[in-house]
N, C-alpha and C positions, 0 to 999 in steps of 0.2 A: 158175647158182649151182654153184660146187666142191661134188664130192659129200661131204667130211667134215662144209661148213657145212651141208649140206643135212641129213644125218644127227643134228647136233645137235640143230636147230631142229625134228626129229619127234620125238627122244628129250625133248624137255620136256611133248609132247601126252600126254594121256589114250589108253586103247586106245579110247574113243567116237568121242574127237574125231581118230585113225586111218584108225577104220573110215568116219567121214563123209570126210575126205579123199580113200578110196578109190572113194568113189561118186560123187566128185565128177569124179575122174581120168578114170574109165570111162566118164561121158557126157561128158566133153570127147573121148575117143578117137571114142566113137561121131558124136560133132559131125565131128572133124576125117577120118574115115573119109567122111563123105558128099561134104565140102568135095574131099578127094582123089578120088572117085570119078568128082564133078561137076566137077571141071578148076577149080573156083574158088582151091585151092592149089595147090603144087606140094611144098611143104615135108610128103614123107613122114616123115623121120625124127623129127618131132616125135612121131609115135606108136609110134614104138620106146622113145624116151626116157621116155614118160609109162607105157609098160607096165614100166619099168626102174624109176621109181617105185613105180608101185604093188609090187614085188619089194621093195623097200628097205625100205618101209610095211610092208608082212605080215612081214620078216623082224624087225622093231622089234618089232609085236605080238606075234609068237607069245614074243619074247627077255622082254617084259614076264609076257605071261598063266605064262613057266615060272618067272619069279623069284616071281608071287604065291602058286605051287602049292607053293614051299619053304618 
């Protein structure tokens, strides 16, 4: 997914439904950390991209929680 479409499609969620995303991200890393550890993938760079995610996510929330404090 192009990162602008990717951006939009976070920009429409709630900060809740965010912050689930981000938990959801982190035990996929923690998933795909074992699968890399144990030679079942090879594909590392999926868990660069999903920690570039979750960055994308915390940067949408914190832009929301400062537009609520105005």
């Amino acid at each position: 997914m192009k990162t602008a479409e990717e951006l939009k499609k976070f920009k429409q969620h709630t900060v809740i439904e965010l912050l689930k995303m981000i938990q959801d991200i982190k035990s996929d890393i923690f998933k795909s950390r074992f699968e890399v550890n144990f030679g079942k993938t090879k594909n590392v760079s999926r868990i660069r991209k999903l920690k570039k995610q979750i960055a994308r996510i915390k940067t949408i929330v914190n832009e929301k929680l400062l537009k609520e404090e105005e």
